[in-house]
Each structure stands twice: as structure tokens, then as C-alpha cells.
DRENTORKOL-3810 file (N, C-alpha, C; in nm, 4 decimals):
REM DRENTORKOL-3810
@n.u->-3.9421; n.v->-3.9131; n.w->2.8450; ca.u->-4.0395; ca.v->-3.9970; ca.w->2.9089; c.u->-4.0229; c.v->-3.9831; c.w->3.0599
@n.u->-4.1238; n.v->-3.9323; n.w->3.1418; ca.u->-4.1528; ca.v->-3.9425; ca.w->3.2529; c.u->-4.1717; c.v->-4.0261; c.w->3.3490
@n.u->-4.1211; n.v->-4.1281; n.w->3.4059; ca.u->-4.1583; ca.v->-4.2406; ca.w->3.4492; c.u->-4.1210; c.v->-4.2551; c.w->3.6136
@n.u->-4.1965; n.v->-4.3446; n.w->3.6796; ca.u->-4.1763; ca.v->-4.3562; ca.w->3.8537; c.u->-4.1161; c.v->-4.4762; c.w->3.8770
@n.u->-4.0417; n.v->-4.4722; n.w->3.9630; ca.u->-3.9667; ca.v->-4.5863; ca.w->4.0115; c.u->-4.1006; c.v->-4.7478; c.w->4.0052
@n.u->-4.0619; n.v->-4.8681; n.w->3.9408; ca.u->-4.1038; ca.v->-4.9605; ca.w->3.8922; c.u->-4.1876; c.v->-4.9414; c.w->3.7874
@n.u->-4.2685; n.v->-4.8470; n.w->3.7378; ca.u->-4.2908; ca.v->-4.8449; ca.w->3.6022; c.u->-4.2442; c.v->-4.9280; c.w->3.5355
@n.u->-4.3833; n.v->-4.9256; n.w->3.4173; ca.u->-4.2936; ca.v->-5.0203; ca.w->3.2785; c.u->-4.1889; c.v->-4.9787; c.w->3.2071
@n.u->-4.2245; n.v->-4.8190; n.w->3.2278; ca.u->-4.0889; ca.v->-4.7381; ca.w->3.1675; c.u->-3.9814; c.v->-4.7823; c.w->3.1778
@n.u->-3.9519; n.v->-4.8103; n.w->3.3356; ca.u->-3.8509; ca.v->-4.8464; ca.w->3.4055; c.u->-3.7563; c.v->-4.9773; c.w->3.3338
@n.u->-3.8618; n.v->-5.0764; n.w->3.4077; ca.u->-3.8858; ca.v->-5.2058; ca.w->3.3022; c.u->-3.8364; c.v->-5.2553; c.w->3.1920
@n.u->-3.9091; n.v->-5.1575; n.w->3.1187; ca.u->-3.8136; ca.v->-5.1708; ca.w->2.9525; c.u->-3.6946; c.v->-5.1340; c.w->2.9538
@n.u->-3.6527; n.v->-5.0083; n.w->3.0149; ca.u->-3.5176; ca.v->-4.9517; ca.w->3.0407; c.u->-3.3885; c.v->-5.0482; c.w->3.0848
@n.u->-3.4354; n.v->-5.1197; n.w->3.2242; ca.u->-3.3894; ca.v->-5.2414; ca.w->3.2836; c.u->-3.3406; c.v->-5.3326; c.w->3.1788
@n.u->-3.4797; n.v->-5.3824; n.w->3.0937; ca.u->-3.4407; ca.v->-5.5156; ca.w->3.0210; c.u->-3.3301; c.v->-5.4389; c.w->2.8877
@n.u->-3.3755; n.v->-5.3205; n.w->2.8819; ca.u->-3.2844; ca.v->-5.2966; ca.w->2.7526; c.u->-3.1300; c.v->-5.3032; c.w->2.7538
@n.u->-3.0835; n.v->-5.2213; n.w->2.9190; ca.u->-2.9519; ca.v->-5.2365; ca.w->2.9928; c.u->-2.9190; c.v->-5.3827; c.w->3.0204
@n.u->-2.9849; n.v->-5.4941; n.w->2.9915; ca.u->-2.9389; ca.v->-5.6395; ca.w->3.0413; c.u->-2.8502; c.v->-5.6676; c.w->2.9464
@n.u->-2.9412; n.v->-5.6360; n.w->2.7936; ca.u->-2.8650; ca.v->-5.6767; ca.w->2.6248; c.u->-2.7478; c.v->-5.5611; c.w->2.6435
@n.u->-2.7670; n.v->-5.4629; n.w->2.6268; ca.u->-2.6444; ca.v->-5.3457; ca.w->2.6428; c.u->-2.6335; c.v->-5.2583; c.w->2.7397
@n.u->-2.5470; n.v->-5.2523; n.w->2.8085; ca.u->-2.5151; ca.v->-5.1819; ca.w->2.9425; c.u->-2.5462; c.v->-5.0565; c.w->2.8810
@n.u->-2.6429; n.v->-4.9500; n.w->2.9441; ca.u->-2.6517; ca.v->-4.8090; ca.w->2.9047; c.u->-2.7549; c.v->-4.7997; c.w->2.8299
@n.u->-2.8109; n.v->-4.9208; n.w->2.7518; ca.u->-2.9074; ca.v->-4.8692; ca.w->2.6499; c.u->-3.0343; c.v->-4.8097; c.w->2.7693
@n.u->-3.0750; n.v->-4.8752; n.w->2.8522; ca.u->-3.1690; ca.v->-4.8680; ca.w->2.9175; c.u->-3.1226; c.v->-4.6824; c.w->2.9523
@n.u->-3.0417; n.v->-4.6733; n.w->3.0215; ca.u->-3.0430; ca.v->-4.5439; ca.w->3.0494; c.u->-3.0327; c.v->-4.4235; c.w->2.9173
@n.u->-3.0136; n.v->-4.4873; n.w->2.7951; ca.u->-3.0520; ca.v->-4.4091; ca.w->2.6516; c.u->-3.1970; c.v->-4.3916; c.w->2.6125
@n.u->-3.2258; n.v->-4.4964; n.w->2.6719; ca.u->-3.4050; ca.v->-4.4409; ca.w->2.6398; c.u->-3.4826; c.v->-4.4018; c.w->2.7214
@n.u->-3.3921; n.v->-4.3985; n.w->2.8451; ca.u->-3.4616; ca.v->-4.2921; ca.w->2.9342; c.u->-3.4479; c.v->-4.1256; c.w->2.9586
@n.u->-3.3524; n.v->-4.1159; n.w->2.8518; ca.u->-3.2958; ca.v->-3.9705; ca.w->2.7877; c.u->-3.1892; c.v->-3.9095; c.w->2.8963
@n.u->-3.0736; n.v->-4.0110; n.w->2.9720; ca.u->-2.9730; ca.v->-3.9722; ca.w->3.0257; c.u->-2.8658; c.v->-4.0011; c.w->2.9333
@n.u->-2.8139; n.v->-3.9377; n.w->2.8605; ca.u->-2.7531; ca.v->-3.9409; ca.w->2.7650; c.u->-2.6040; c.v->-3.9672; c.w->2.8272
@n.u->-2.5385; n.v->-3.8936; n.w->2.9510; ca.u->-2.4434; ca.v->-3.8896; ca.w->2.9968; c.u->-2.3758; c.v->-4.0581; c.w->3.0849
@n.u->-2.4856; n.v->-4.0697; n.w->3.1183; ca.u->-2.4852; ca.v->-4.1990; ca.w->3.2238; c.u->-2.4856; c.v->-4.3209; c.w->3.1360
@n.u->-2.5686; n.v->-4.2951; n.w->2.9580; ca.u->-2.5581; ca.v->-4.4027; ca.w->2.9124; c.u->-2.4438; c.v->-4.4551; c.w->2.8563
@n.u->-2.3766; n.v->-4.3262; n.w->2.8068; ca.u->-2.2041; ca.v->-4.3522; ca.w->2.7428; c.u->-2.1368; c.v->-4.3768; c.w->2.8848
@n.u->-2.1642; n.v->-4.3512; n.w->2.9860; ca.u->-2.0674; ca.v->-4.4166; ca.w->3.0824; c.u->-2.1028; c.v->-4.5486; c.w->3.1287
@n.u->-2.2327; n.v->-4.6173; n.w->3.0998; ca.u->-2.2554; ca.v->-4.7110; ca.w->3.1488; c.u->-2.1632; c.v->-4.8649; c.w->3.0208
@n.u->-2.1893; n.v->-4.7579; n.w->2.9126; ca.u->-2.1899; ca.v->-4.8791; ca.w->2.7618; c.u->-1.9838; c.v->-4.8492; c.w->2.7183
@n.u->-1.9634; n.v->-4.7860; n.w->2.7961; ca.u->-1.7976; ca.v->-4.7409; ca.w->2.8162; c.u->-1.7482; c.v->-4.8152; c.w->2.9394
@n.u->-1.7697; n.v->-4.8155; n.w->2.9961; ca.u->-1.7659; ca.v->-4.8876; ca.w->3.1269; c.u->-1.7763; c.v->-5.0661; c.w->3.1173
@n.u->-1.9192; n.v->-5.0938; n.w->3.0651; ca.u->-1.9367; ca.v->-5.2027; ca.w->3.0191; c.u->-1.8609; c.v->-5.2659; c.w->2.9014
@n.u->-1.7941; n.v->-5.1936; n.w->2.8165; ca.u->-1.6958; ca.v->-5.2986; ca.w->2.7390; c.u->-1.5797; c.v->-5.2577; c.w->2.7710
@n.u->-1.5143; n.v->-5.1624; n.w->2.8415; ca.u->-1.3716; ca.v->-5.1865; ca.w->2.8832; c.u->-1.3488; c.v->-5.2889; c.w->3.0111
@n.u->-1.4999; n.v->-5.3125; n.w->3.0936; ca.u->-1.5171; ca.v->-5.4831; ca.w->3.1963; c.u->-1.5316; c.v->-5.5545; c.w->3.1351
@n.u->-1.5404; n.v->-5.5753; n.w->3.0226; ca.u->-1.5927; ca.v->-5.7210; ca.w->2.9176; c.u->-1.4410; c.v->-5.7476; c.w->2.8673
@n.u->-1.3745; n.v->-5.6464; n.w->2.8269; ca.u->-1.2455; ca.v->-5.6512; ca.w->2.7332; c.u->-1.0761; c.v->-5.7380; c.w->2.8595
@n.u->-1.1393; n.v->-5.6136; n.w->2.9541; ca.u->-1.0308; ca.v->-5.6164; ca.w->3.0623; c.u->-1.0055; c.v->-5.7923; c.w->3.1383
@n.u->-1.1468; n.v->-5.7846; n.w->3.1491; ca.u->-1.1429; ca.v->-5.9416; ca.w->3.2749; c.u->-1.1934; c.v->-6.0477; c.w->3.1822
@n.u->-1.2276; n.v->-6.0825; n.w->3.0566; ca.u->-1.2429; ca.v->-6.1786; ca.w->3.0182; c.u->-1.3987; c.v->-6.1604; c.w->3.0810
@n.u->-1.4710; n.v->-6.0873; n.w->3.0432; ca.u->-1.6113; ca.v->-6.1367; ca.w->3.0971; c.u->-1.6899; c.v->-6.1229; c.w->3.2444
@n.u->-1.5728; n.v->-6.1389; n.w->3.3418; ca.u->-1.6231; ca.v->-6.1600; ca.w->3.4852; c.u->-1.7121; c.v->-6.0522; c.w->3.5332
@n.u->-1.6074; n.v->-5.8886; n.w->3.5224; ca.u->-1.6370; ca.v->-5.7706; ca.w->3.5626; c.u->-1.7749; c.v->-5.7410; c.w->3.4670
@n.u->-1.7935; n.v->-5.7928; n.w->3.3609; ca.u->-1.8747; ca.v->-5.7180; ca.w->3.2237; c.u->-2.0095; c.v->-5.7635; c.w->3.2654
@n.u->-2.0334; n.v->-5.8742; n.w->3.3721; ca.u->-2.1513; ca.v->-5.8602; ca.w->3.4063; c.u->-2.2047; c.v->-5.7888; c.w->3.5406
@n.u->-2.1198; n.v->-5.7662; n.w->3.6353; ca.u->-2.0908; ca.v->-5.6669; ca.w->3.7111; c.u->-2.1795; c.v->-5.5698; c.w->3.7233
@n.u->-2.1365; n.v->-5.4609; n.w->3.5460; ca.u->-2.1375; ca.v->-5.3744; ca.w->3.4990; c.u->-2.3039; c.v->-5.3764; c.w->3.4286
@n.u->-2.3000; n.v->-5.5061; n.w->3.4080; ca.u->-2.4928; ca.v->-5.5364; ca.w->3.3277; c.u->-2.5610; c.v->-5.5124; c.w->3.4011
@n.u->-2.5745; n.v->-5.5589; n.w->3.5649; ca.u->-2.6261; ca.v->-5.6020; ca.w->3.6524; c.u->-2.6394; c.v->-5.4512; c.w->3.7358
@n.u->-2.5743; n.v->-5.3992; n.w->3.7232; ca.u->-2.5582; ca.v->-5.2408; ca.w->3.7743; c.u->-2.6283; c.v->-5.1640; c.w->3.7065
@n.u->-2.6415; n.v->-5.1747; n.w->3.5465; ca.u->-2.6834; ca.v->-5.0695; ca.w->3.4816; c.u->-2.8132; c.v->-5.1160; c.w->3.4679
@n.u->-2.9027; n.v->-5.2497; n.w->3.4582; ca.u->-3.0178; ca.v->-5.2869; ca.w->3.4811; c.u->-3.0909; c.v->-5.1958; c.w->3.6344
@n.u->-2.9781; n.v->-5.2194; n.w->3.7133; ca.u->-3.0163; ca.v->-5.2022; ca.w->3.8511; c.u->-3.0411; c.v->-5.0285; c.w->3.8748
@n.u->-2.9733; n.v->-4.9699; n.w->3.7920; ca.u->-2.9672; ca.v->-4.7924; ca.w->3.7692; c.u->-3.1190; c.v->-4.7870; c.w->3.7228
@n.u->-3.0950; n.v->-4.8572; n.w->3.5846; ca.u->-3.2362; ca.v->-4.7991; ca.w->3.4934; c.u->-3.3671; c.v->-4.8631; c.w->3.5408
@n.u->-3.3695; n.v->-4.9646; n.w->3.6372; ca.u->-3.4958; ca.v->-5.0079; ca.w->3.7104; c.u->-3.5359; c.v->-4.9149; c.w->3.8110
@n.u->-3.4004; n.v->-4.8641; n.w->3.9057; ca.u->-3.5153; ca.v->-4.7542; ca.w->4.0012; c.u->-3.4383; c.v->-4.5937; c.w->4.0409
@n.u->-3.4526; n.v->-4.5752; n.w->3.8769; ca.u->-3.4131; ca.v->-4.3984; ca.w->3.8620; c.u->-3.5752; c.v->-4.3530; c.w->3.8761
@n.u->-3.5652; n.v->-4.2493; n.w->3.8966; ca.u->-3.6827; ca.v->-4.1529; ca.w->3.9068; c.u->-3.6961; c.v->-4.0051; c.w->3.8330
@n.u->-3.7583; n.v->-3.9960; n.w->3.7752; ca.u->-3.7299; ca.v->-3.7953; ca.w->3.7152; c.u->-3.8386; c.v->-3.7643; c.w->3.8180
@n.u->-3.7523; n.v->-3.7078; n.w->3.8442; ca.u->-3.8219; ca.v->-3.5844; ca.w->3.9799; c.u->-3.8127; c.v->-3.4165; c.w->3.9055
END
């Protein structure tokens, strides 16, 4: 899927990374970024009791809202 920075593409991607860190970047077909985002996101959930694990939500929302395929 082809999509431009704020797209709904985007959007959905965003809200999908809120529920699971990375999903958003899985359905935007970065396959690499999403295992690091959803790897990332539960070794901050596991490590700090929570604190870091939203951190990590808030980042990967923030990735999959304004990536671009160029």
C-alpha cells in the first residue's frame, strides 16, 4: 500500500501501532521495523513495569503516522 504522509493509510497504521507497537508498521509492509517496534515494545513493558512500554506505543504510532513510500 502506497500511502502519503497523513493519509488514512497512515491513520489506520497509527491507530493499529497504539493496540500493538509495530502492527501499524506491519500493515504498512515494513516488515523489519515492525519486529523491532513489537520487540522493543514488550521488552519496555516487561523491563519497567509499564512506564517505558508506552514510550515505545507513542513512538511507533508516531513512526506509522508520518512514514512516506517514496
Amino acid at each position: 500500500m502506497i500511502t502519503k504522509r497523513g493519509s488514512a493509510g497512515n491513520v489506520i497504521a497509527a491507530t493499529c501501532s497504539f493496540f500493538i507497537p509495530g502492527l501499524g508498521q506491519l500493515t504498512q509492509g515494513r516488515l523489519f521495523t515492525a519486529a523491532f517496534h513489537l520487540i522493543l515494545g514488550g521488552i519496555m513493558w516487561a523491563v519497567s513495569f509499564g512506564t517505558l512500554g508506552w514510550v515505545i506505543h507513542l513512538w511507533s504510532c508516531y513512526s506509522a503516522a508520518v512514514w512516506r513510500a517514496d
